[in-house]
N, C-alpha and C positions, 0 to 999 in steps of 0.2 A: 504292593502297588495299590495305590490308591485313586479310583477314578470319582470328576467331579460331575458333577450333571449341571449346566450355566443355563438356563434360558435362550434362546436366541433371538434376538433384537426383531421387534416388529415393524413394520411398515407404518407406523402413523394410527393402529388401532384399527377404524370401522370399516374395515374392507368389504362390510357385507353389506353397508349400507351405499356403499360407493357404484356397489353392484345393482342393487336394487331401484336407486333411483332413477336410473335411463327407463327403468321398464316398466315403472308406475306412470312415469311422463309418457310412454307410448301408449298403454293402455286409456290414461286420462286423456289423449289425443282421440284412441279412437271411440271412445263414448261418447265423445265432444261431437262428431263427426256424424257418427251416428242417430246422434238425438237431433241436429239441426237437419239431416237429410231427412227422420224420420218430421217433422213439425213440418218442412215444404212437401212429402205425398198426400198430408194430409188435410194442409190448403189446397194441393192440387184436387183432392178429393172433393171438398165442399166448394169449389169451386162448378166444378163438374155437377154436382150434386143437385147446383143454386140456377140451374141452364133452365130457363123457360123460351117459349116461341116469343123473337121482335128481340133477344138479347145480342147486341154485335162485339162479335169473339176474334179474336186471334189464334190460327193454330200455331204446332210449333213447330211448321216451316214457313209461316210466314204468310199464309192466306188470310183476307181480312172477309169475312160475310156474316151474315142474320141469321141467325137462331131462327127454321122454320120447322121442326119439330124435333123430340127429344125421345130415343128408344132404351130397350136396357143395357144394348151395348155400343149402339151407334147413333150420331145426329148430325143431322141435313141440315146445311145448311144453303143459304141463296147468295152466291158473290156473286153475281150481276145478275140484271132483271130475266126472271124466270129462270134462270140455270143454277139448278140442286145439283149439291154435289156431297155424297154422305163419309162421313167421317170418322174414325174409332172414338170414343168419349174421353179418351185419356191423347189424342192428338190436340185440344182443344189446351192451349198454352194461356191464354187470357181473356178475361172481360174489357173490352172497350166499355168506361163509363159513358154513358149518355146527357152531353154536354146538348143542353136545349137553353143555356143561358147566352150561348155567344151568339144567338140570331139577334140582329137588330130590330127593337119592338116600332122605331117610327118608320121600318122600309115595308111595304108591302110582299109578302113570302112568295107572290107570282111577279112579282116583278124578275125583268132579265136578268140573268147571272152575270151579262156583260156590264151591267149598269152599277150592279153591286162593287165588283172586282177594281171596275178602274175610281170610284170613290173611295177605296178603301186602300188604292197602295197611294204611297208618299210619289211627289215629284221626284226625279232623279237628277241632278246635276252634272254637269260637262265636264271635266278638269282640264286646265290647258296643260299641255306640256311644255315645258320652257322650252327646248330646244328647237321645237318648230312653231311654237307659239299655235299651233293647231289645236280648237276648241272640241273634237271629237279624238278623245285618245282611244278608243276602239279601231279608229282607222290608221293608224301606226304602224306600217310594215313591223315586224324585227326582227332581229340577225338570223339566221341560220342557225340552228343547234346543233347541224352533222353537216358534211363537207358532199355539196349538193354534183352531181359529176353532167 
């Protein structure tokens, strides 16, 4: 009796490479991840870092006030006149840049805020409605949107 030994047929060869590369692409995801979450603690960092008194900040729920002093682990700030309110350092979500170009140089800076406002918006226009030819379409009844009892 004579037995034979055949090879048996493979699958197409690189099965080991077929394996590997899902898990190079996860690994290369999370270094990716990693590095860009690590580059924003780190703006957040010099951000925080770059905080003097008179800089106006955003935290990160959303409160707008003045940088009136800066500690090692907390800073006070003023959202409305006289009212400090102190805040962890790493609550402090952004710098509001300091836009002193959009005052108008020919208006006088004490002149009224009512004087400024209404120069400064556009006329608004009427639209008629054709169906009632009525030149205020704010004044329009309309339909019902639920079945009124």
């Amino acid at each position: 009796m004579q037995l034979l030994a055949v090879p048996m047929a493979s699958s197409g060869g690189g099965g080991g490479i077929t394996l590997l590369l899902p898990l190079i692409l996860i690994v290369g995801m999370i270094w990716f991840m990693s590095r860009t979450q690590k580059k924003q603690r780190q703006r957040q960092a010099d951000t925080v870092a770059a905080l003097t008194p008179g800089t106006k900040v955003v935290t990160t729920s959303g409160m707008v006030g003045i940088v009136e002093e800066v500690d090692d682990e907390y800073v006070t700030l003023e959202v409305s006149d006289g009212m400090l309110v102190q805040f962890v350092k790493a609550a402090i979500g952004r710098v509001i840049p300091d836009d002193t170009a959009d005052v108008v140089a020919d208006e006088p800076a004490d002149a009224p805020v009512e004087d400024r406002i209404e120069d400064e918006t556009p006329a608004r226009d009427t639209v008629d409605v054709p169906e009632t030819g009525d030149p205020k379409a704010q004044d329009k009844k309309l339909p019902p949107t639920h079945s009124e009892n």
